[in-house]
C-alpha positions in Angstrom: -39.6 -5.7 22.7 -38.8 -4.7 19.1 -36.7 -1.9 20.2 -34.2 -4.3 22.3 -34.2 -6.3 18.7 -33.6 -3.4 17.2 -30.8 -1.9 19.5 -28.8 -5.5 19.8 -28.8 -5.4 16.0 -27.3 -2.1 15.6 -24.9 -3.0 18.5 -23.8 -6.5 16.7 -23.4 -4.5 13.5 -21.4 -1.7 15.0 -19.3 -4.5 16.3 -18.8 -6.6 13.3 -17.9 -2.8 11.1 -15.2 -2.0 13.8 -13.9 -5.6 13.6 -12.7 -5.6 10.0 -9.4 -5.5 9.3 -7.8 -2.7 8.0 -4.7 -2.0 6.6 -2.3 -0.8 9.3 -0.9 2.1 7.6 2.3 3.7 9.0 4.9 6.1 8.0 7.9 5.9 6.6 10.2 5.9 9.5 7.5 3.8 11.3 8.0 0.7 9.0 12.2 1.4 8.3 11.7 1.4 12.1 9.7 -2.0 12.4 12.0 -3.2 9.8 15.4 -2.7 11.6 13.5 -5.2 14.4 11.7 -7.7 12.2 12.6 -7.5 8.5 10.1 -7.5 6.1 9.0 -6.5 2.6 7.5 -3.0 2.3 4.6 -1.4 0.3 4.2 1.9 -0.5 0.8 3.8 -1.9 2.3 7.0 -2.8 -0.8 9.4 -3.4 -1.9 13.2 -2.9 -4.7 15.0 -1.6 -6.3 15.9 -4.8 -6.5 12.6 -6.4 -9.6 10.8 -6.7 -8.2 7.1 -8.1 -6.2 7.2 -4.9 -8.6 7.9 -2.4 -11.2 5.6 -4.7 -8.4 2.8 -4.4 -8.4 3.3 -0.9 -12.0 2.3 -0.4 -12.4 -0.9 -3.0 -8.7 -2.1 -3.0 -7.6 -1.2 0.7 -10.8 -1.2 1.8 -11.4 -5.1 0.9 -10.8 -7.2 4.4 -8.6 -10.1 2.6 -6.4 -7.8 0.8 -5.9 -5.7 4.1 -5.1 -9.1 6.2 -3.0 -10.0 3.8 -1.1 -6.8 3.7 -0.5 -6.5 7.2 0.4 -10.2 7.2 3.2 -10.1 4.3 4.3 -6.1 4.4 4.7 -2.9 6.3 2.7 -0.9 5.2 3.3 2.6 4.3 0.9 5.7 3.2 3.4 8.4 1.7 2.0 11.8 0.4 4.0 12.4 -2.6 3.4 16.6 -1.9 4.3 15.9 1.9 6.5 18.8 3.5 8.0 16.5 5.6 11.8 15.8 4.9 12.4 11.7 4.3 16.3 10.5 5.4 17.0 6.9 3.5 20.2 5.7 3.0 22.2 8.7 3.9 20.5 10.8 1.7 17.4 13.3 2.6 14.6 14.1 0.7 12.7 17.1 0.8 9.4 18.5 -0.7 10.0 20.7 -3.9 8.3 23.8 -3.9 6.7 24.2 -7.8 4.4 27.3 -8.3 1.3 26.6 -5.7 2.2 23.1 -6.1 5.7 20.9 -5.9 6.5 17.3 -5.1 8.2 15.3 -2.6 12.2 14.3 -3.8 11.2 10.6 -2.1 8.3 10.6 -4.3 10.8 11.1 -7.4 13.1 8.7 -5.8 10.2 5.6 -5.7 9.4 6.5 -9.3 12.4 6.5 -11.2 11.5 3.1 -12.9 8.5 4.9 -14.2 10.2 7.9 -15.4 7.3 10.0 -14.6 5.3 10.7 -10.9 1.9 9.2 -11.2 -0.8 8.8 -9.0 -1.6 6.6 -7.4 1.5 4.3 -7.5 2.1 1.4 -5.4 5.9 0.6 -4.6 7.2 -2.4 -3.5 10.5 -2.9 -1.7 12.3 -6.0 -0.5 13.7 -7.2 2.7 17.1 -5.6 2.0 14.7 -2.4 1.6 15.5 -2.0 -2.2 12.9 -1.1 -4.9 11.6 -3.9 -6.5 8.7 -2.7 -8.3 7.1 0.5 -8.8 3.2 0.6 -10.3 1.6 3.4 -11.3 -2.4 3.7 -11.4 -5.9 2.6 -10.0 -5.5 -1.3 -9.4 -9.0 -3.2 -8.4 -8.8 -5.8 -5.3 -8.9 -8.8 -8.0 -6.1 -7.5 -10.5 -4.2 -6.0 -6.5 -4.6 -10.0 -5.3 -2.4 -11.6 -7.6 0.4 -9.0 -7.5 1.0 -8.8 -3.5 0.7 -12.3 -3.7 3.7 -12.9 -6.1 5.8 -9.9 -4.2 5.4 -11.0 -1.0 5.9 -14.6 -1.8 9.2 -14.1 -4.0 7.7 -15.2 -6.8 8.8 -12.3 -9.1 12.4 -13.6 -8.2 12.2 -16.8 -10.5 8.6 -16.1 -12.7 8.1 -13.7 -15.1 4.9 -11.8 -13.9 2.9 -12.5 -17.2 3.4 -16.4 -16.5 2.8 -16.3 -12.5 -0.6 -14.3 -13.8 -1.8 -17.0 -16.1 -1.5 -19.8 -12.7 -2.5 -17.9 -10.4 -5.4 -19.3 -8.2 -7.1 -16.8 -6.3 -8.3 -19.5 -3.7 -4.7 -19.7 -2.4 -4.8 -15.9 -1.5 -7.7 -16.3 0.4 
């Protein structure tokens, strides 16, 4: 008897893992694709291989249900390696990957940080409706400092409100 227990609670718990939401990640071409059909802001989470605050934001900031409904909701969603061999065509213009040494970098990658003025990872891009950059951010960003910020992108806020005063009013019961 303790063994059916014990085998419907693994199956329940099996089920309720698999039926989190997660961030539908595409690529590139996948969301200028879905965007051509249904317009929509984009977000970008430029990252490499190698680096550990990307794969660490993956898990707490990506990772965290409401901020992955909420993404998928507001945004397509885009994962771009920034050392990705793959050649990137946006407005008439290709991008290629940059051979450097044993390393290099992707021209896109370049391209999405030029606000910045350096490539950093990982950094979080933001691009509007008409598919033009709105906002790059470079570095880790936790789910309750990443809440506030899709939050104000996706609703237009950054269009009227300085960030540093949408921050300050910014209820973290209307994101959820």
């Amino acid at each position: 008897m303790s063994c059916f227990f014990l085998v419907n609670f693994l199956l329940l718990s099996t089920t309720f893992i698999s039926a989190q939401e997660k961030v539908n990640w595409m690529s590139f071409e996948e969301a200028i694709a879905a965007h051509e059909r249904v317009p929509k802001k984009i977000i970008i989470d430029m990252y490499t291989d190698w680096c550990g605050w990307c794969k660490r934001m993956d898990e707490s900031t990506f990772g965290d249900e409401s901020i992955a409904r909420y993404i998928n909701e507001n945004f397509y969603a885009v994962k771009f390696n920034a050392e990705s061999r793959n050649d990137i065509h946006f407005r008439n213009e290709k991008y290629s990957f940059i051979q450097k040494g044993n390393r290099g970098h992707h021209e896109f990658a370049i391209k999405l940080s030029e606000r910045l003025g350096r490539l950093s990872f990982p950094t979080i891009v933001f691009l509007d409706e008409d598919l033009n950059i709105i906002q790059p951010i470079a570095g880790f960003i936790g789910p309750e400092q990443f809440a506030p910020i899709i939050f104000y992108i996706a609703g237009g806020h950054y269009l009227q409100t300085p960030w540093k005063q949408f921050e300050k009013k910014f209820d973290g019961l209307v994101f959820k």
